[in-house]
N, C-alpha and C positions, 0 to 999 in steps of 0.2 A: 467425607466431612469437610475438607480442606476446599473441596473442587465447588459443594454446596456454598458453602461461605464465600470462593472469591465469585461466583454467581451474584449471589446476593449485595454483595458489595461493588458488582457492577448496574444492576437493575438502582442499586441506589444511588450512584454518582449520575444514571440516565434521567431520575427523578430531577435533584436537585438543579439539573443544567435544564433541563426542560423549564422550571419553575422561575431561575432566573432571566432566561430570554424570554419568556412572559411577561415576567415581572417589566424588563426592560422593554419591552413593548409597548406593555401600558400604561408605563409614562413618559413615553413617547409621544403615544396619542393625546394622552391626559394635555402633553406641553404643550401641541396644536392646537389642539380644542380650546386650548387658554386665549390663545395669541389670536389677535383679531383682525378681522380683514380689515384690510384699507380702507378708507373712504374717498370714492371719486369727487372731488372738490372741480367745481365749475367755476370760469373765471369772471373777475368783477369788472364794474365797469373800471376801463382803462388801465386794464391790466396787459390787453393786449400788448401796448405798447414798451411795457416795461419788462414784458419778458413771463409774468405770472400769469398760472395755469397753463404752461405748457405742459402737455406731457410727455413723457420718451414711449415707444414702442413700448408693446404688451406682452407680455411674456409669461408663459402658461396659464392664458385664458385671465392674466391679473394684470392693472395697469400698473409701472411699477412708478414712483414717488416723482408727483409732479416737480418741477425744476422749481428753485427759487421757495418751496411752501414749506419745507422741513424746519425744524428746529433748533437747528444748531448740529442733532445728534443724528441726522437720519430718517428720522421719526414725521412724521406726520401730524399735525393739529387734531386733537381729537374734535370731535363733531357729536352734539347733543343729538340724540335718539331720539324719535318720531314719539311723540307722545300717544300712545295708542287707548288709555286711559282714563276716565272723565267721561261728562255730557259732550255731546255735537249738536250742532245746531242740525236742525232738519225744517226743509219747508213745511213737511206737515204741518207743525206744532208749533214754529216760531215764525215772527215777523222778523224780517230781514233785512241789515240795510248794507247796501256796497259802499265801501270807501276804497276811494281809488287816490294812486299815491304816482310821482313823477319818476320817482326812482324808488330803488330796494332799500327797506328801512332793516335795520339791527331789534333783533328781541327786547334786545338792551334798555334802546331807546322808547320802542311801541311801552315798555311795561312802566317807565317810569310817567307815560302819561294816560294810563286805564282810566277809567272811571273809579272814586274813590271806595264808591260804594257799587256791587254789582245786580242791583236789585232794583226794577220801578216800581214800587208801591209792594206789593203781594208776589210779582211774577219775576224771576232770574234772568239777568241778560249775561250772554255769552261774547267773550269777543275771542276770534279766531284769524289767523293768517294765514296765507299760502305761503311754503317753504320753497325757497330759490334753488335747494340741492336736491328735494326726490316728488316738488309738485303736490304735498302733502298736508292738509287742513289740519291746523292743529291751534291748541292756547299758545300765545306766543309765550317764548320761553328764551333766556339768554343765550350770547354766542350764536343765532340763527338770523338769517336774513330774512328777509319774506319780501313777496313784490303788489299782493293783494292782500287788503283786510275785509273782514266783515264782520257785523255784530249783530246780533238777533236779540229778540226777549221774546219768552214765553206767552203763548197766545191762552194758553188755562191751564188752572193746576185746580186741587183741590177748595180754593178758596174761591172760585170765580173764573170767568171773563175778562180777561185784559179789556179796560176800561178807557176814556178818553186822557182819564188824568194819571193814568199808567204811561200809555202810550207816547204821552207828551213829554215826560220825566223820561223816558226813552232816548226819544229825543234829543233832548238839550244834554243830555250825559255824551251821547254818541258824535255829537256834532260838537262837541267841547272836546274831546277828542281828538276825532279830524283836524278840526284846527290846530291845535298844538302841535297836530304831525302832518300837515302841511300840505294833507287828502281832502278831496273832494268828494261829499257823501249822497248816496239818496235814497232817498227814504219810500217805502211802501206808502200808500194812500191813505191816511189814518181811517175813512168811514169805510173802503175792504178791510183796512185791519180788523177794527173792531167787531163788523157783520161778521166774521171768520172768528174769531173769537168768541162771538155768541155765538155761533152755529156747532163749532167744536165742544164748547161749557157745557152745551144740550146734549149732545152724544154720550160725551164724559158721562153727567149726571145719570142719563139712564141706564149705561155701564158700568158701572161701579157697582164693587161689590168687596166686601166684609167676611169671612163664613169665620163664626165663630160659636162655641159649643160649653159648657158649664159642666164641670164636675164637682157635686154635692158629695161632701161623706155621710157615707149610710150612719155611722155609730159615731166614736168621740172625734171631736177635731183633730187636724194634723198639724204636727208642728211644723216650722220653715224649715229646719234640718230635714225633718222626714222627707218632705214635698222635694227640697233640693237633690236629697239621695236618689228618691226613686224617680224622679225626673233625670236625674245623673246617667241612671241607668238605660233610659231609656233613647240615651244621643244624645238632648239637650246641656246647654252649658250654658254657664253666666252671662243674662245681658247687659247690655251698655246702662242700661237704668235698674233700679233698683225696685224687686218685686218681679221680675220680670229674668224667665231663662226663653232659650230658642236655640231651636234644631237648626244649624248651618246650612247656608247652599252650598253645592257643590261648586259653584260658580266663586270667582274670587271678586269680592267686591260685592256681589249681589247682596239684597235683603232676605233676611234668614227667610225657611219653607214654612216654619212654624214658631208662634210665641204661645208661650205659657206664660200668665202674668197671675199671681195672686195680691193682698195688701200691701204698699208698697208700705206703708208704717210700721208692719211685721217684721218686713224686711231688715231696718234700724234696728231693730234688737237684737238688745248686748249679744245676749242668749239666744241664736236661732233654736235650741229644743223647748225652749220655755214657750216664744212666739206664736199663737196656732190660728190656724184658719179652719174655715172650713166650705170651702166655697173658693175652686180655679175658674180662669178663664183661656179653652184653648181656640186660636183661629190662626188664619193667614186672611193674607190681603190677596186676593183673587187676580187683578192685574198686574200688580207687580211679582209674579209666582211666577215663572216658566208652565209651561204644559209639562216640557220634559222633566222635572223636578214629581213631577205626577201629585201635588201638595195636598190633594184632594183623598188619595189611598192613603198617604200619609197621616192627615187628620184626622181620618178612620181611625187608622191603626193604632195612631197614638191614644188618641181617646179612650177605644177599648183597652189597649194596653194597662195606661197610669188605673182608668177605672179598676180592674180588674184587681193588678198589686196593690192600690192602696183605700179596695173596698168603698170605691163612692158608684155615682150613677151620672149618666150621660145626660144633661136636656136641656132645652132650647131656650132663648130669650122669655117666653112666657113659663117657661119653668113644668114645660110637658116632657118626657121620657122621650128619645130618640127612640124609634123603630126601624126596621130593614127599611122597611116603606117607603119614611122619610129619608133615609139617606139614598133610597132610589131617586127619588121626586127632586133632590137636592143634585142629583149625579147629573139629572136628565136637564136642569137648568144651565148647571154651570155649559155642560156643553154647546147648549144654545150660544152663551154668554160670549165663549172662546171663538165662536163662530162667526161672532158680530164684530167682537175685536178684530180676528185678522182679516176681516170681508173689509176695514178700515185701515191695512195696514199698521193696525197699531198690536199686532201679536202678545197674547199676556208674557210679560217677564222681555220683551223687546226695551233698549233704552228711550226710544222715544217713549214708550209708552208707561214705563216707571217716571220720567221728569213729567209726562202730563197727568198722573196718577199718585202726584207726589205734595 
């Protein structure tokens, strides 16, 4: 009995030690994982001279703390993160213009002279710089130097064709600009802009595409609670407007795979059980989908799904019943569709191809 118990009483002090050098392990690692590497800081102009940006010898594989940059405590300047986030300009899609600058300008300074507004008429302009520390295109952002700018606007969205009187407002916003920051700009040819602009407006137009589906209740109307419920269930959640739920992308940032939108007037009431419809609308937008997101099984799915739980019926703009058939006939286009897109580099659910389908 005695010899059982000091057993057991050691197999438990083997636990407990084991648990705490674990424990002390992993926050250990936890504390590394915190603590951030360095940032190689390159030097400015005429710093040579005064000593900054040197650095000491490297030491396991890390530079260790340039001479002269620290803080007082050691420590290193922290350095704003590469914005990897947002629209980018692309030749495809956008007209381009370089401004070219005599020295490195400050974030700082580029932001407080943007354009006040970043829009020519219908279509977005972007302004971007090259980063002095890793060579990297990005919206300029404080604390950052940069040594190239440039700024684009959109050659077509869904509104149109960048226009002559777009292109022009372009223009004068960009070159007001420049000046203020003391760059030299140039600009694309406004009659290739344009011709580009119309040639792109035509591809858009005949690529574009909507797929959207009606579900009628067979017997009484459903209330906005119901619809919210069983819509709940089915992965959809509240969207940003009212009348209106959608099935998430996996993507962060991206536009939902699916909306469901019923009255939005319904919506307003007090009493979502009192509220009723009878009559959803489910779709996605076809270019701004991913392939990989597969939007198209999904809108099956769901369709059948809500129909099913909440006793309505699937059909089309003219108000005919979906069949196998038809959502064959529907599978065989899309896929044409996705083929034209990326024979265009403009891949469904690519960012160029969301800001020109946007």
């Amino acid at each position: 009995m005695n010899h059982s118990l000091t057993l057991y009483l050691a197999i438990l002090g083997g636990i407990v030690l084991a648990a705490v050098i674990a424990h002390g392990t992993w926050t250990a690692r936890r504390a590394a994982a915190r603590h951030p590497k360095r940032a190689t800081l390159e030097p400015i102009d005429g710093d040579s001279q005064s000593g900054l940006g040197h650095t000491e010898p490297m030491l396991d594989g890390e530079p260790t703390q340039p001479m002269g940059l620290d803080d007082g405590e050691g420590r290193l300047p922290s350095v704003p993160a590469v914005k990897r986030h947002g629209p980018k300009l692309d030749a495809l899609i956008d007209a381009i213009a370089t401004i070219t600058i005599d020295s490195p300008l400050s974030g700082d300074h580029i932001l407080l002279h943007m354009p006040p507004t970043r829009r020519a008429g219908s279509k977005p302009v972007l302004v971007e710089g090259l980063r002095r520390d890793c060579g990297e295109w990005e919206s300029p952002q404080a604390g950052v130097q940069y040594t190239e700018l440039q700024a684009g606007v959109l050659l077509a969205n869904r509104t149109g064709g960048l226009n002559e009187i777009e292109y022009s407002e372009f223009v004068q916003k960009v070159q007001t600009m420049a000046d203020a920051l003391g760059g030299a700009v140039e600009f694309p040819d406004m009659l290739d802009v344009v011709a580009r602009a119309k040639e792109l407006d035509a591809f858009a137009s005949d690529h574009d595409a909507q797929l959207a589906m009606r579900l009628y209740a067979r017997g009484s109307a459903w209330s906005i609670g119901y619809v919210q419920q069983q819509a709940a269930r089915h992965g959809f959640v509240a969207g940003a407007l009212p009348g209106r739920m959608v099935l998430s992308s996996h993507e962060e940032g991206a536009p939902p795979i699916l909306t469901l939108q019923y009255d939005a007037q319904a919506a307003f009431a007090d009493d979502p059980d009192q509220a009723t419809v009878r009559e959803l609308s489910l779709s996605f937008d076809v270019p701004q989908t991913a392939v990989e997101q597969e939007p198209f099984k999904a809108w099956c799915a769901a369709g059948e799904a809500l129909a099913l739980s909440m006793d309505g019926i699937m059909v089309d703009d003219q108000g005919q019943p979906f069949t196998p058939a038809a959502f064959a006939s529907i599978e065989q286009a899309l896929s044409g569709l996705y083929e034209a897109l990326a024979s265009r580099d403009l891949a469904a659910g690519a960012a160029s191809t969301r800001r020109l389908f946007s």
